[in-house]
N, CA, C and O atoms as a Tripos MOL2 file, in Angstrom:
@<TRIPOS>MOLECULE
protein
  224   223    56     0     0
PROTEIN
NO_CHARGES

@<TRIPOS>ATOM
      1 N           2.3520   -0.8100    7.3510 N.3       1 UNK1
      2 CA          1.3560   -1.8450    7.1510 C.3       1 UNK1
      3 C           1.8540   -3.1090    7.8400 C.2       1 UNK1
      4 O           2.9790   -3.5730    7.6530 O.2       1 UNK1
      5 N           1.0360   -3.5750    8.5610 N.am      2 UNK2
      6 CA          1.3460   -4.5780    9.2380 C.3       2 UNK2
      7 C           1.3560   -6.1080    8.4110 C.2       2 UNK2
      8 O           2.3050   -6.7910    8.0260 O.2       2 UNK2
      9 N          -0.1830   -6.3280    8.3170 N.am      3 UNK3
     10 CA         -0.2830   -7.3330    7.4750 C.3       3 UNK3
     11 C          -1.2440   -7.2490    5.5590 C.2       3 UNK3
     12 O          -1.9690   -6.2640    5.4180 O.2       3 UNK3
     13 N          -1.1980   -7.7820    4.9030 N.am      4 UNK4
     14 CA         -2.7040   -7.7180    3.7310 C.3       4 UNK4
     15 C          -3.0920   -8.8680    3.1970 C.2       4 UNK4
     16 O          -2.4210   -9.8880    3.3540 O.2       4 UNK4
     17 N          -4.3260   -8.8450    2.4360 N.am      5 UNK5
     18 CA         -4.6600   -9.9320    2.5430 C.3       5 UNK5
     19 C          -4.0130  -10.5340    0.6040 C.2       5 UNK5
     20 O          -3.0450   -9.8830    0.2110 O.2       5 UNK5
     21 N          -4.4080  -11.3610   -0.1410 N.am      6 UNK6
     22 CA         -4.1730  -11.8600   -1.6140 C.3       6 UNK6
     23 C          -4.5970  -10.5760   -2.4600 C.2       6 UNK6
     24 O          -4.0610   -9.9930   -3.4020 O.2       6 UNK6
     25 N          -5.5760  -10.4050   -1.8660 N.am      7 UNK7
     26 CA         -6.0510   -9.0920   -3.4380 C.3       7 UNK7
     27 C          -7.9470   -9.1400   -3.1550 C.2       7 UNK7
     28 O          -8.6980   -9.8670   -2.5050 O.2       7 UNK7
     29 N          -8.1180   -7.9450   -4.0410 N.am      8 UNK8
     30 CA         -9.6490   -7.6600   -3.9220 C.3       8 UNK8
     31 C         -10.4650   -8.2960   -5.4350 C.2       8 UNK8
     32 O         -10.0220   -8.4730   -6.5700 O.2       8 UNK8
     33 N         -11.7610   -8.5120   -4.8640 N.am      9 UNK9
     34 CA        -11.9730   -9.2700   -6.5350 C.3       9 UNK9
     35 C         -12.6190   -7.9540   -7.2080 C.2       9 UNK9
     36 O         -12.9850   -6.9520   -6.5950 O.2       9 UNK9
     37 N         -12.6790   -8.1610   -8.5410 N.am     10 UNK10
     38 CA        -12.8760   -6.9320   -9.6760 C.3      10 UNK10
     39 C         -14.3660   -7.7640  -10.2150 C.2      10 UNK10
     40 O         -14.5690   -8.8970   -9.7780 O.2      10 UNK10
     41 N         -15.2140   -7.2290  -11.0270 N.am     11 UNK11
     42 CA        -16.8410   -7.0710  -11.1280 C.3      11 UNK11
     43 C         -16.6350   -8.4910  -11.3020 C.2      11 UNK11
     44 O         -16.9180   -9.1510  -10.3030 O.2      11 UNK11
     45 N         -16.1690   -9.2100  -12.4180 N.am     12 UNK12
     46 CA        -15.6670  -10.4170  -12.8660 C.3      12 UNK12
     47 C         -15.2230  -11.8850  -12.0180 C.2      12 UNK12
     48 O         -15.1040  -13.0380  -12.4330 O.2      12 UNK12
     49 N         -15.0180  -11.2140  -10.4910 N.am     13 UNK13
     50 CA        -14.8870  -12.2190   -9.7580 C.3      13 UNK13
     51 C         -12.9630  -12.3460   -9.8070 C.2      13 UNK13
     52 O         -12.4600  -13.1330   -9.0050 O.2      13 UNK13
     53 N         -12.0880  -11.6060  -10.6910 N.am     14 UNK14
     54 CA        -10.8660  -12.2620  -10.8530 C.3      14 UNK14
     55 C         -10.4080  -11.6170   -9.7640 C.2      14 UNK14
     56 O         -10.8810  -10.5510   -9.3720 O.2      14 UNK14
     57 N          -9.4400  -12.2390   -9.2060 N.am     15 UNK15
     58 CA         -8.5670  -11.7840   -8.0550 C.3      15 UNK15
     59 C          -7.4710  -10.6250   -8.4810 C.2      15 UNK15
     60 O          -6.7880  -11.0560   -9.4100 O.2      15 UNK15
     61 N          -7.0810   -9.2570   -8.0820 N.am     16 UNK16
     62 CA         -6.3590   -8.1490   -8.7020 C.3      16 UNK16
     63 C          -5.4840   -8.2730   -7.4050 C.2      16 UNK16
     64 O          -6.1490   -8.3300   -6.3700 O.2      16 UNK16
     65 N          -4.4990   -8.3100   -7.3000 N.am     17 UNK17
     66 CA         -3.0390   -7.9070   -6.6610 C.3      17 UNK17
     67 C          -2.9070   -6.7100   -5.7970 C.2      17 UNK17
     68 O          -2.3530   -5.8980   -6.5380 O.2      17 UNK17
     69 N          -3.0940   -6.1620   -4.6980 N.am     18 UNK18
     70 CA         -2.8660   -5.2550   -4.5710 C.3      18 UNK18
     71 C          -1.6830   -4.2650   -4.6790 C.2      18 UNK18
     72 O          -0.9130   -4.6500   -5.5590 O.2      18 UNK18
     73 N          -1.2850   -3.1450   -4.0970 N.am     19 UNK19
     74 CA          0.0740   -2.3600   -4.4140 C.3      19 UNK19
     75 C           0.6190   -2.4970   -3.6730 C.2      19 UNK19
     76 O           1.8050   -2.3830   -3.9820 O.2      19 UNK19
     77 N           0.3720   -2.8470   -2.0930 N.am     20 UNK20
     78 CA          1.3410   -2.3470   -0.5980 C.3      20 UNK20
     79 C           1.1680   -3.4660   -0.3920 C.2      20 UNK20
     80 O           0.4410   -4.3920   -0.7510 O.2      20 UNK20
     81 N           2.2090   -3.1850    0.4630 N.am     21 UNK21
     82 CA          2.6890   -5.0140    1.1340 C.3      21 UNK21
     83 C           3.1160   -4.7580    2.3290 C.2      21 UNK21
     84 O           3.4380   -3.5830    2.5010 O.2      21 UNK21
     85 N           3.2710   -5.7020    3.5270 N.am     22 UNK22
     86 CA          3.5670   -5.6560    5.1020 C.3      22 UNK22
     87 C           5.1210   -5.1240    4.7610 C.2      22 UNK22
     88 O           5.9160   -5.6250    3.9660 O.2      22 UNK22
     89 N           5.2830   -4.0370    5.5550 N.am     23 UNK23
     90 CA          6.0230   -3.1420    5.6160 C.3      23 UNK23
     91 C           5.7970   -1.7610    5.3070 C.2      23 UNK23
     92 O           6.0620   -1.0350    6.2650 O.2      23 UNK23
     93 N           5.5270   -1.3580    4.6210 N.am     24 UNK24
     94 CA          5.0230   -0.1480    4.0350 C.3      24 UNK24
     95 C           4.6780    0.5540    4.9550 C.2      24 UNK24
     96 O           3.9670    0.2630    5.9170 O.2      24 UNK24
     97 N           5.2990    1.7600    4.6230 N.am     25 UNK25
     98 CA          4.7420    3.3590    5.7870 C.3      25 UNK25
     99 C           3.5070    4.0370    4.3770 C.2      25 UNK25
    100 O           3.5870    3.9210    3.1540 O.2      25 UNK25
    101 N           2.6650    4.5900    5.0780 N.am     26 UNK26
    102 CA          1.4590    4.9090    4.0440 C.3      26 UNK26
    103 C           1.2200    6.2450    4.7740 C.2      26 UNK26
    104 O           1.8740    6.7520    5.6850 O.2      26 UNK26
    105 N          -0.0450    6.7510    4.0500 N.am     27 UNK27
    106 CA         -0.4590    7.7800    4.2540 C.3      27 UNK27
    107 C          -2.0390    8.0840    4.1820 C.2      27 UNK27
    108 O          -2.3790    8.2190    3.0060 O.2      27 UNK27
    109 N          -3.2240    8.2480    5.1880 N.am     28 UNK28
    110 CA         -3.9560    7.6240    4.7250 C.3      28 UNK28
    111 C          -5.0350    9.0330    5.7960 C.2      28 UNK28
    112 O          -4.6530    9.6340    6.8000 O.2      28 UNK28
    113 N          -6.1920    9.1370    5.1770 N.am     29 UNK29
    114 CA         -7.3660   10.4240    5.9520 C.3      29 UNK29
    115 C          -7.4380   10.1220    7.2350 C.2      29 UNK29
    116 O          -7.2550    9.0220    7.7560 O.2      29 UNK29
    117 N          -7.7340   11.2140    7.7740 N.am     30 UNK30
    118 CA         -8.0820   11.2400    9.6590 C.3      30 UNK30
    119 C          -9.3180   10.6090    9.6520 C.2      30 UNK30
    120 O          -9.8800   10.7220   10.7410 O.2      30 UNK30
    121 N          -9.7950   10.1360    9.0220 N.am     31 UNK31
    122 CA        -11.3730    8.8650    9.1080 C.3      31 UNK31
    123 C         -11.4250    7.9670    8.9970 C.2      31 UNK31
    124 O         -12.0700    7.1430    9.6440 O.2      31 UNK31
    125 N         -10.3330    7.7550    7.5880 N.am     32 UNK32
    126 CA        -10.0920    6.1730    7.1080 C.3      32 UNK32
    127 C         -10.0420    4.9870    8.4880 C.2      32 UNK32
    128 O          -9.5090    5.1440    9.5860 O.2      32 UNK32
    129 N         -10.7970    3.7940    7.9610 N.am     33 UNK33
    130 CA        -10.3710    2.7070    8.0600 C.3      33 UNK33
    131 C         -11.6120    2.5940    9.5560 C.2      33 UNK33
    132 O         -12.4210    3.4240    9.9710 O.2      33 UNK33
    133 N         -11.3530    1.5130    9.9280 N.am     34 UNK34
    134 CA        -11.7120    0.8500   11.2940 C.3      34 UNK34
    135 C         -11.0620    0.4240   12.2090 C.2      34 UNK34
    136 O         -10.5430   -0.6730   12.0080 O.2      34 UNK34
    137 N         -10.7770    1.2150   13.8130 N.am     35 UNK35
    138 CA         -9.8670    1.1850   14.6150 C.3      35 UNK35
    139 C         -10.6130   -0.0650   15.4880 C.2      35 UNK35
    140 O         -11.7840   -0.1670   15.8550 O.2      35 UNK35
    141 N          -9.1570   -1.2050   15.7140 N.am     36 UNK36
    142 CA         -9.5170   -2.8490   16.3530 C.3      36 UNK36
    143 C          -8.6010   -2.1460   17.4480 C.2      36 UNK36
    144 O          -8.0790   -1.0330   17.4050 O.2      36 UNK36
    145 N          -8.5580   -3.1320   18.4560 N.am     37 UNK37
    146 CA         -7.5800   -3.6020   19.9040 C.3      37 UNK37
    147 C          -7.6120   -5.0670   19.5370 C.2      37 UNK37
    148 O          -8.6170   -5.7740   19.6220 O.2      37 UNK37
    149 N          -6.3540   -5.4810   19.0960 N.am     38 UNK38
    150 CA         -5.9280   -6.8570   19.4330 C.3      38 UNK38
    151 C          -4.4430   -7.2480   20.0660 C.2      38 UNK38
    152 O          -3.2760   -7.2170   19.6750 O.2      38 UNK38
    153 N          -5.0230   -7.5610   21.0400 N.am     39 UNK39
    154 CA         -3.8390   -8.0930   21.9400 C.3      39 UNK39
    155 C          -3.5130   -6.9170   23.1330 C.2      39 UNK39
    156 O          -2.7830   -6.8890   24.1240 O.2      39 UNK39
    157 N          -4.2950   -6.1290   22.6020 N.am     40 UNK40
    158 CA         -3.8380   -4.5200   23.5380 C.3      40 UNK40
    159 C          -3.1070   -3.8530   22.4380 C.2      40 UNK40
    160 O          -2.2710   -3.0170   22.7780 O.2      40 UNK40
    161 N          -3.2750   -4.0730   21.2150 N.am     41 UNK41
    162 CA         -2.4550   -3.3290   20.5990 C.3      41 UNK41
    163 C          -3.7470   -2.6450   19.1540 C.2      41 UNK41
    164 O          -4.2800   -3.5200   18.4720 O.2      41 UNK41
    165 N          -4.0890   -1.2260   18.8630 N.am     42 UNK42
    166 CA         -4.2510   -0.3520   19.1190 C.3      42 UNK42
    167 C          -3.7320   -0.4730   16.9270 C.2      42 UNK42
    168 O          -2.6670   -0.3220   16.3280 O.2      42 UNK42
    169 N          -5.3960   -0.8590   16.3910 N.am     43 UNK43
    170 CA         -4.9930   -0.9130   14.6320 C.3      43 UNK43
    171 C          -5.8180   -0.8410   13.6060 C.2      43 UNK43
    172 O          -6.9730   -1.1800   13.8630 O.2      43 UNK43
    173 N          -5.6710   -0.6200   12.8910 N.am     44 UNK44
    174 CA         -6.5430    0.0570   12.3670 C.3      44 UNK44
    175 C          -7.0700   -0.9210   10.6730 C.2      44 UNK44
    176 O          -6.0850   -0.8200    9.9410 O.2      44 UNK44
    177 N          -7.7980   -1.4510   10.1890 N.am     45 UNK45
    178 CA         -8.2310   -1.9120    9.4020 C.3      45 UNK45
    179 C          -9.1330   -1.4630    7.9240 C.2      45 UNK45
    180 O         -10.2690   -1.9090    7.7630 O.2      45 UNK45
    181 N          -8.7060   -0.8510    7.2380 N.am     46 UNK46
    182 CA         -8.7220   -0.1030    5.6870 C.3      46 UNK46
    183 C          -8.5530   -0.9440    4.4720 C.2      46 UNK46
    184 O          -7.6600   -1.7530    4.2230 O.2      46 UNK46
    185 N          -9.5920   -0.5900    3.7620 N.am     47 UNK47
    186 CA         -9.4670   -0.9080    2.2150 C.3      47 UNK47
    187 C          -8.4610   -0.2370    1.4390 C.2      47 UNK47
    188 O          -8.3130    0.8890    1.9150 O.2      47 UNK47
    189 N          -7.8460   -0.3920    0.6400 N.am     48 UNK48
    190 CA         -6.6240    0.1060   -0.2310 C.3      48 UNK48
    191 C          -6.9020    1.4480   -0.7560 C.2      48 UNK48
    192 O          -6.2360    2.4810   -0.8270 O.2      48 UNK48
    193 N          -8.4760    1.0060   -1.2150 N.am     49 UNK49
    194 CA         -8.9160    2.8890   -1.6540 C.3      49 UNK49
    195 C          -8.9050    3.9650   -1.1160 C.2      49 UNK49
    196 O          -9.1110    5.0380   -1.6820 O.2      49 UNK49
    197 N          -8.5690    3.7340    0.4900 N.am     50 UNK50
    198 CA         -8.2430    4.8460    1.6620 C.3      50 UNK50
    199 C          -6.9190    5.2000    1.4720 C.2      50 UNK50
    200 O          -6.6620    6.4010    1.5550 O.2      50 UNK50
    201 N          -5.9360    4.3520    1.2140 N.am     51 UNK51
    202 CA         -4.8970    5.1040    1.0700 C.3      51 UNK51
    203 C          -4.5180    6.0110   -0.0480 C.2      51 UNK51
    204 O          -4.9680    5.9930   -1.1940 O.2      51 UNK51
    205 N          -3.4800    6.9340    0.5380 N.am     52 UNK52
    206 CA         -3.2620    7.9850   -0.1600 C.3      52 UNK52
    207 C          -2.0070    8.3070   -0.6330 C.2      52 UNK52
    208 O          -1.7780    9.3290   -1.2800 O.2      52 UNK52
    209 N          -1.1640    7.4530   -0.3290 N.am     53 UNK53
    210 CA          0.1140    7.7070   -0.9440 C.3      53 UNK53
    211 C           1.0040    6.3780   -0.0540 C.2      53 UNK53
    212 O           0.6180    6.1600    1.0940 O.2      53 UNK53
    213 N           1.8770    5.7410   -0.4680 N.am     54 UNK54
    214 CA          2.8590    5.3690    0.1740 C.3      54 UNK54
    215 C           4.1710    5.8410    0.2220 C.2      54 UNK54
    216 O           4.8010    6.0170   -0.8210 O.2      54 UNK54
    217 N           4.7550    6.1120    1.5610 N.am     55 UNK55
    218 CA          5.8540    6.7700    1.9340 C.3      55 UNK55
    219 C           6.9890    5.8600    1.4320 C.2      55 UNK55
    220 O           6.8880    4.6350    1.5110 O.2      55 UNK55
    221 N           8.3010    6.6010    0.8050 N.am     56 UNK56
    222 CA          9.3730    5.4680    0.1110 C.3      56 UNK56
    223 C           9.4750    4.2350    0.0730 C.2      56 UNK56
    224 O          10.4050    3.7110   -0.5400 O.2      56 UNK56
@<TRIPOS>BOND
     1     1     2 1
     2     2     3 1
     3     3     4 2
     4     3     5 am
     5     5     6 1
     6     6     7 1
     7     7     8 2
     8     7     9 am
     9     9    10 1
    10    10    11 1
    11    11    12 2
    12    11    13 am
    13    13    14 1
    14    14    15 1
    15    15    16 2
    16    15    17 am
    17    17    18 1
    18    18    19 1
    19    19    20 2
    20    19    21 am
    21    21    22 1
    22    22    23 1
    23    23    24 2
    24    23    25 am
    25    25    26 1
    26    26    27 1
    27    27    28 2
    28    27    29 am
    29    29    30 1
    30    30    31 1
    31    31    32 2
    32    31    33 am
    33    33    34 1
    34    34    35 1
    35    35    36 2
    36    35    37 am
    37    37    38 1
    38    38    39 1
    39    39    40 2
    40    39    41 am
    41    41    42 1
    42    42    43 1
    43    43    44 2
    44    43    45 am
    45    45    46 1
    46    46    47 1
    47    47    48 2
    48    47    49 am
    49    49    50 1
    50    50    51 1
    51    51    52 2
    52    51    53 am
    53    53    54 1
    54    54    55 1
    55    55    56 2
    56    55    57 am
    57    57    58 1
    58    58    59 1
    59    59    60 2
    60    59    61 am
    61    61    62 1
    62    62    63 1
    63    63    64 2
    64    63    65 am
    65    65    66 1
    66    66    67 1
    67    67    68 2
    68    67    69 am
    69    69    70 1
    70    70    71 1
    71    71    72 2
    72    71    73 am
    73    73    74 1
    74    74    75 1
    75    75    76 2
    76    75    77 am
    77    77    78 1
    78    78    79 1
    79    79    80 2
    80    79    81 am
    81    81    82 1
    82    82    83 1
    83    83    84 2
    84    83    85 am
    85    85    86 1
    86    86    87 1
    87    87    88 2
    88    87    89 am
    89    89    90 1
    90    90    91 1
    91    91    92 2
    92    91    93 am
    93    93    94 1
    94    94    95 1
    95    95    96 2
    96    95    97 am
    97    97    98 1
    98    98    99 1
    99    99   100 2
   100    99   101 am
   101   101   102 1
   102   102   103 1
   103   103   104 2
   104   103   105 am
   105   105   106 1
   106   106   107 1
   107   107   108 2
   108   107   109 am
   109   109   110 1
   110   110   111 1
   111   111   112 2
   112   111   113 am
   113   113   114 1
   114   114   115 1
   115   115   116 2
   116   115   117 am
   117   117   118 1
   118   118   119 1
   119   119   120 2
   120   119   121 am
   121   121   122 1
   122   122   123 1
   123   123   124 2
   124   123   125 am
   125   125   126 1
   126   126   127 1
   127   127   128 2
   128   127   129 am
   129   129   130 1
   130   130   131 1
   131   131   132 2
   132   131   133 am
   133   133   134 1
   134   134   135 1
   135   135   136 2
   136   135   137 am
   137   137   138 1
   138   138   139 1
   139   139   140 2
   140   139   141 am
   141   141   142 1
   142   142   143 1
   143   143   144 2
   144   143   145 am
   145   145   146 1
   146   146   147 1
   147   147   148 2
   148   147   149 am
   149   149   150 1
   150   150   151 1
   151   151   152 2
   152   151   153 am
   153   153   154 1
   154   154   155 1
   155   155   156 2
   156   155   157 am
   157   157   158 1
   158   158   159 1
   159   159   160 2
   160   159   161 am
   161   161   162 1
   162   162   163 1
   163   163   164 2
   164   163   165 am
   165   165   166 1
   166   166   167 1
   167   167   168 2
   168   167   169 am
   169   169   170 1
   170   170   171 1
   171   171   172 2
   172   171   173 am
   173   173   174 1
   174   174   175 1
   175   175   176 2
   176   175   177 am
   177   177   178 1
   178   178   179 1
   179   179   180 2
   180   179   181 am
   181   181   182 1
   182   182   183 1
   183   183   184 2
   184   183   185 am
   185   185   186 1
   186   186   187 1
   187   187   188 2
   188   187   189 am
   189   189   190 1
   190   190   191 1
   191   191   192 2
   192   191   193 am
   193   193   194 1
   194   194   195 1
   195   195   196 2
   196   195   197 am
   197   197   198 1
   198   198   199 1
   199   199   200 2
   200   199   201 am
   201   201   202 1
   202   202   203 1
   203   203   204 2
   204   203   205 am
   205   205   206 1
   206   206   207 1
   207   207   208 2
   208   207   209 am
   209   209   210 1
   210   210   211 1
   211   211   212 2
   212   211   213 am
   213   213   214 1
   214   214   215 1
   215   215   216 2
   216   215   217 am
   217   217   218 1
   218   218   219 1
   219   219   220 2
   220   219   221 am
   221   221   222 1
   222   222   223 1
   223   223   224 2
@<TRIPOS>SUBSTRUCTURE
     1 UNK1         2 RESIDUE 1 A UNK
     2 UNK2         6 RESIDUE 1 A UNK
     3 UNK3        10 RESIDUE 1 A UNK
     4 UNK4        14 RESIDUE 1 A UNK
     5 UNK5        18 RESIDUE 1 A UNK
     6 UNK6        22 RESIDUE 1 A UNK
     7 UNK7        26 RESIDUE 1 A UNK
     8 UNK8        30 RESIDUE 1 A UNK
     9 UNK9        34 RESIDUE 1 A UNK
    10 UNK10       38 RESIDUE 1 A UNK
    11 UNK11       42 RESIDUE 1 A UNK
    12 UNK12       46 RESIDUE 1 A UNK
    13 UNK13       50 RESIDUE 1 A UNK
    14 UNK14       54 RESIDUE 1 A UNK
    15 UNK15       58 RESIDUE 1 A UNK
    16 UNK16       62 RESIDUE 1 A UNK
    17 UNK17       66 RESIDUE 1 A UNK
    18 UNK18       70 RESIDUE 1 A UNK
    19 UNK19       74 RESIDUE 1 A UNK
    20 UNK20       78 RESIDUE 1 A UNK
    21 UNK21       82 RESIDUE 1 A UNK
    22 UNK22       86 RESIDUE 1 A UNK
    23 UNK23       90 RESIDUE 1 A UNK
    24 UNK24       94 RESIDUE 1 A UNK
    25 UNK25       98 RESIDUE 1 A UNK
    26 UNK26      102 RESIDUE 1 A UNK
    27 UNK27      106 RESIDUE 1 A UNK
    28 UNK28      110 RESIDUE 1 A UNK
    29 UNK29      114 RESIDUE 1 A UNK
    30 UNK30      118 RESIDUE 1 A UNK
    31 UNK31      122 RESIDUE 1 A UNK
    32 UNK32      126 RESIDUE 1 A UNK
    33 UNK33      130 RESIDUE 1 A UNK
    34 UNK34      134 RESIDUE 1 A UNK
    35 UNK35      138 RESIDUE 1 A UNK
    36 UNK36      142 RESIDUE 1 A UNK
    37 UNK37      146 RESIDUE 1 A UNK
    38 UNK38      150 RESIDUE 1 A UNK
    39 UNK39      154 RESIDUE 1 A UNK
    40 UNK40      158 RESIDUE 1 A UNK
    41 UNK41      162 RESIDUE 1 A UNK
    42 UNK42      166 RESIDUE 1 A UNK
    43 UNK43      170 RESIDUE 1 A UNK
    44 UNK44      174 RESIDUE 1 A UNK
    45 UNK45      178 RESIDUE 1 A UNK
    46 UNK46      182 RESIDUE 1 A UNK
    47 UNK47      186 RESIDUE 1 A UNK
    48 UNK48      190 RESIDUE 1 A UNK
    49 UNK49      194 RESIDUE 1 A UNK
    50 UNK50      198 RESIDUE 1 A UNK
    51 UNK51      202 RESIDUE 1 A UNK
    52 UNK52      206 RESIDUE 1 A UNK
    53 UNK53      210 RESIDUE 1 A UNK
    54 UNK54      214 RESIDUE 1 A UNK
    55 UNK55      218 RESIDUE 1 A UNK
    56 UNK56      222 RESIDUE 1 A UNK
């Protein structure tokens, strides 16, 4: 994981924390997410609910 953002809001509006943080190796479906080019560099942009496991 490159970068994330504060957290997602819950029905309530409160801000929830997410689990992964910049660094993290993950694991995530051959569909997930939305593939960007920024800078020439080649990334991919996903909600937390796509992932599927984080690696150690």
């Amino acid at each position: 994981i490159v970068a994330v953002c504060s957290g997602a809001r819950d029905e309530s509006g409160k801000v929830v924390a997410l689990d992964v943080k910049a660094g993290d190796r993950i694991l995530f479906g051959k569909w997930s997410g939305t593939e960007v080019k920024i800078d020439g560099e080649d990334l991919l942009i996903m909600k937390e609910a796509d992932i599927i496991g984080i690696i150690g």
